[in-house]
Kinemage of the C-alpha trace (Angstrom):
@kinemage 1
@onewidth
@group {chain A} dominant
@subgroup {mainchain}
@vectorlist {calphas} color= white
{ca unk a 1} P 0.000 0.000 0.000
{ca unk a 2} L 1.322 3.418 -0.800
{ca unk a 3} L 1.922 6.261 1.201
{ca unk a 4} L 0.447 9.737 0.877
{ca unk a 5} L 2.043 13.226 2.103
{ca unk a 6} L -0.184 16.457 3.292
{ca unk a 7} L 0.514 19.051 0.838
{ca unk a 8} L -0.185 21.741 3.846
{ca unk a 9} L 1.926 20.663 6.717
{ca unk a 10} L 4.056 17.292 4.970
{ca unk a 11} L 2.618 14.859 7.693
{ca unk a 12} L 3.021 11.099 5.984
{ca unk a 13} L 0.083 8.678 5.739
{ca unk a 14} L 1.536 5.270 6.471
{ca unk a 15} L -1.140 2.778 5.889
{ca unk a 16} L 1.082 0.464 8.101
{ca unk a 17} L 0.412 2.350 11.055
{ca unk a 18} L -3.138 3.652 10.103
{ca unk a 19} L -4.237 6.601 12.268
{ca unk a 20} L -4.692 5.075 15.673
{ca unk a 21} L -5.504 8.794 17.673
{ca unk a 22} L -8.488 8.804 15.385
{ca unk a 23} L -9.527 5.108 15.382
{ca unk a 24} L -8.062 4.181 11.575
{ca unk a 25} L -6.500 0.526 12.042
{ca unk a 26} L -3.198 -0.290 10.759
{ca unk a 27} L -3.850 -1.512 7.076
{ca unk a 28} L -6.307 0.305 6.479
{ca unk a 29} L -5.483 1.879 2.618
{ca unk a 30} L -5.892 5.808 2.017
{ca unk a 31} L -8.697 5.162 -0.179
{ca unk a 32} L -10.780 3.323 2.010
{ca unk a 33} L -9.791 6.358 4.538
{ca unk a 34} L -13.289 7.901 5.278
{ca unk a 35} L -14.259 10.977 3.390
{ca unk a 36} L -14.590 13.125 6.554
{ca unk a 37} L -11.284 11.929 7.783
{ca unk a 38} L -8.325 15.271 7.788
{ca unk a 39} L -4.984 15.431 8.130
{ca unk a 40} L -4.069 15.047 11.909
{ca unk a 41} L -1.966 18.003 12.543
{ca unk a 42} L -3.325 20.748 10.053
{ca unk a 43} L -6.932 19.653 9.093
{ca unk a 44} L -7.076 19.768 5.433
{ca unk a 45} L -9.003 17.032 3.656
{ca unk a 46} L -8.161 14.442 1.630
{ca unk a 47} L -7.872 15.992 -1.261
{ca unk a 48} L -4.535 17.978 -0.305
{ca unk a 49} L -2.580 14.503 -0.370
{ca unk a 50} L -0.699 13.380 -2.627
{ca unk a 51} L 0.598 9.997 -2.921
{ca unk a 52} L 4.455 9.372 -2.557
């Protein structure tokens, strides 16, 4: 699974470890990420990611 970087603020996406503060499991792809879900430490949305 690939990562994706924050455009905003450069915080990395690691599917691996998921985004446990905000109950996203480890595995869990950034796809399948919910379409509310934002960037922990800025906000933005999904759609200021880009994969890397």
């Amino acid at each position: 699974m690939d990562s994706w970087k924050c455009l905003v603020c450069a915080y990395v996406y690691d599917p691996a470890i998921g985004d446990p503060d905000n109950d996203i499991e480890p595995g869990t792809s950034f796809e399948d990420l919910p379409d509310d879900w934002i960037c922990p430490p800025c906000g933005v949305g999904k759609e200021e990611f880009e994969k890397i």
